[in-house]
C-alpha positions, 0 to 999 in steps of 0.5 A: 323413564326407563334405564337400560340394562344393557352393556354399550358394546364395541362392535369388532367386526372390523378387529380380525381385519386389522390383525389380517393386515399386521400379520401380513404387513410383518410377515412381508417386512421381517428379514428371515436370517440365513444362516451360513453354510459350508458347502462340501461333499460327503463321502460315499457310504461304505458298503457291508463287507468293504473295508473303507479305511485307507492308510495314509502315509503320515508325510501326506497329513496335514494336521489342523488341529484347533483347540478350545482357546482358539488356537490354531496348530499345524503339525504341533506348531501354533500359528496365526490365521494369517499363515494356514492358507500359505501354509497349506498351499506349500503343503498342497503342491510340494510334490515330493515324489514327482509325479506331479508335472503341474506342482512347484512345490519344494520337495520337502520331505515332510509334506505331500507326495503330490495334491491327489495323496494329500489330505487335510485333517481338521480336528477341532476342541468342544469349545472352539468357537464357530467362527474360528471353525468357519475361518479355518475352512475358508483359510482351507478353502482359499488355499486351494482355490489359490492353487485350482486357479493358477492351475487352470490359468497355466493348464487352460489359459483360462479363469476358473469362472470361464471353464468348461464343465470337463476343464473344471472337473480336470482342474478338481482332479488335479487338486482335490480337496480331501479334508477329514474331521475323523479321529486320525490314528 
């Protein structure tokens, strides 16, 4: 009798295509996860030898200012989430100087001239939480669709979605978005 010193082996031709296939099978049922972006236009670059600082009367500024407890201030005051697109919008269409024929605001004397000399300053703390940075900008952002809308309602009779690439651009021009996370002097 003889014995055998060889070892039994497994014959894994067939291994590479089992691991083909899961590679495949996870790549095709994994969900990637998108992550949430905040869709806004960056200034142009300033040019050498062009002086891009502008004055900004102080009545024209809105400032939102988050700190790392997640509070919100506007113009020094804490407030609630719930109050910056109201807020906002007042400050937006208050027209103070009258020149704006399209604004109902008030006229108060410590809120904007018209919606094309306002601008929003949003500063935030280290540690203020992303989500409340991202419910701020969509509080902003409501704001101002708010007013784009009824704006385009009156001016055009129309819903935004139904406008004409030149009537969408009027109705930006009448109420721009001019947001700045720069340090305010």
């Amino acid at each position: 009798m003889r014995q055998s010193r060889l070892m039994p082996e497994v014959n894994a031709g067939s291994m590479a295509d089992i691991a083909f296939l899961l590679l495949i099978f996870f790549l095709v049922t994994a969900a990637i996860p998108k992550d949430k972006g905040i869709n806004r236009k960056l200034p142009a670059e300033c040019l050498p030898g062009v002086i891009c600082d502008s004055k900004i009367k102080e009545h024209n500024l809105l400032r939102v200012v988050l700190n790392s407890n997640n509070d919100i201030m506007v113009q020094n005051d804490i407030i609630a989430i719930e109050d910056l697109k109201d807020i906002t919008k007042q400050f937006l269409d208050n027209n103070k100087d009258g020149s704006c024929d399209y604004c109902s605001g008030q006229k108060f004397e410590d809120a904007s001239d018209n919606p094309t000399k306002a601008v929003i300053s949003l500063q935030n703390d280290r540690n203020t939480s992303y989500n409340q940075f991202i419910a701020v900008q969509d509080e902003l952002t409501k704001a101002l669709f708010e007013l784009r809308k009824d704006y385009a309602k009156k001016r055009f009779n129309k819903f935004p979605e139904d406008l004409s690439a030149e009537e969408l651009k009027q109705v930006k021009a009448a109420y721009p978005f001019i947001l700045s996370e720069a340090e305010t002097k």
